[in-house]
N, C-alpha and C positions, 0 to 999 in steps of 0.2 A: 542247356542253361543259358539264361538271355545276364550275359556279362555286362551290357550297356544299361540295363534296367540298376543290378546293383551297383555298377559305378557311378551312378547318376546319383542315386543313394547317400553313396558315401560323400560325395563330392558336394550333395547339397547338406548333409550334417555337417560337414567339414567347415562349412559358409556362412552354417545357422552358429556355429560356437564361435566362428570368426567374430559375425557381430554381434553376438550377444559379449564375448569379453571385451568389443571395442566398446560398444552401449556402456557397461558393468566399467569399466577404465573412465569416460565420459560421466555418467552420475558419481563415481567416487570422488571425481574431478569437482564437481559441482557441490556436491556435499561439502567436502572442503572448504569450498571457495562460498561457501553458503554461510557457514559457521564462521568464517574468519570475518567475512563482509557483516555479518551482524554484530560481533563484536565490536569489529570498528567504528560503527553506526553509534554501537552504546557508548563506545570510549568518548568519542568527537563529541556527543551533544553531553557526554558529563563533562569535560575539559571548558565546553565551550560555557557552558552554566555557571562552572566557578569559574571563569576568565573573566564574564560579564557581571556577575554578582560582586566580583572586587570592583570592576571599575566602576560601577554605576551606583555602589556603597554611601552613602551620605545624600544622593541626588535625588533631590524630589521631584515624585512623578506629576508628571503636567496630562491631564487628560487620558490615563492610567497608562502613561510611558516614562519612563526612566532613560534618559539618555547620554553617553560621555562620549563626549568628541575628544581627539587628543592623538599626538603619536608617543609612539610607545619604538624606541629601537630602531627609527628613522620612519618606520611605516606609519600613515595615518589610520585611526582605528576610531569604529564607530561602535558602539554597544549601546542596546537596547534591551530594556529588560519590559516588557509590557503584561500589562492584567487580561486575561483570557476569561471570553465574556460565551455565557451559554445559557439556553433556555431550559426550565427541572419542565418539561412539558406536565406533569400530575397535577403540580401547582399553577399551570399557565391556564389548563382546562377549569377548574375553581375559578379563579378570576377573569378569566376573559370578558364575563358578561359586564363585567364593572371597570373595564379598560375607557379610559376616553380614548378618540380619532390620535390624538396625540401620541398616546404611549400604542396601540396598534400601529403606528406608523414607522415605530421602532424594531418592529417585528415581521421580517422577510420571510414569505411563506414562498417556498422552491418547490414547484410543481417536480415531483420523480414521477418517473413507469412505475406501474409495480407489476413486475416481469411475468407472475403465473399468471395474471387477469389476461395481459399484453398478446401473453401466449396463444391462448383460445378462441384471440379474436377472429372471424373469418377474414380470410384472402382481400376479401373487396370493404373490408374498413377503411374510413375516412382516417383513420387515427396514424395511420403507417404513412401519411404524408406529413406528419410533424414528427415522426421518429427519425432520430439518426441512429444508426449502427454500426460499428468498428470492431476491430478484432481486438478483445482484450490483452489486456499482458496475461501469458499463458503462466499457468499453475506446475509448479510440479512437488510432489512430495514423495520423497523417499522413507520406506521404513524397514526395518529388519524384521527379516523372515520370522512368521508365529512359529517355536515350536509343537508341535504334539498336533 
């Protein structure tokens, strides 16, 4: 009986449960701290919304901004409430052809990748000299076990 085969065995299951509860303690950890951090996110920008909505209340917007200077409790505080500006593209495609130079001039067109084309291109593309590449901020998602 080869004793060093089974001990080996044990001692590497013993290693795999080691880090899988460390892992399994680390994403509970995460989850956690995942759920409480979005929450916070939602409190902070709803606090801060009616913070600025009372100060900047009666103040008219100059160039679609609303703004109060003032201190508040010794602290200087500036609040800004501004109009959020976006293109309905459906409707930009219908009129575009009737745009003057003028009002196209208002409208910044941002070259992106678009990543499955990017993908396919051969090795000795021109195009991989005007890409840059980085390592995204990594994903992670946790979900509970399907049953059945």
């Amino acid at each position: 009986m080869d004793t060093t085969s089974k001990w080996d065995h044990e001692e590497d299951e013993r290693m795999q449960t080691w880090i899988q509860e460390k892992h399994m303690l680390n994403i509970d950890k995460w989850k956690d701290m995942s759920v409480r951090l979005k929450k916070l996110k939602a409190d902070e920008a709803e606090l801060r919304r009616d913070i600025c909505a009372e100060l900047v209340d009666g103040i008219e917007m100059k160039k679609g901004i609303a703004t109060y200077k003032g201190n508040v409790e010794g602290f200087d505080i500036t609040a800004k409430q501004a109009l959020g500006y976006s293109l309905d593209i459906a409707a930009l495609g219908v009129i575009w052809d009737s745009l003057s130079d003028l009002e196209i001039a208002c409208i910044k067109m941002e070259p992106k990748i678009v990543i499955g084309n990017y993908k396919k291109l051969p090795e000795d593309s021109l195009l991989h000299e005007a890409v840059i590449s980085k390592m995204a901020m990594p994903t992670l998602l946790a979900e509970a076990p399907k049953n059945g």
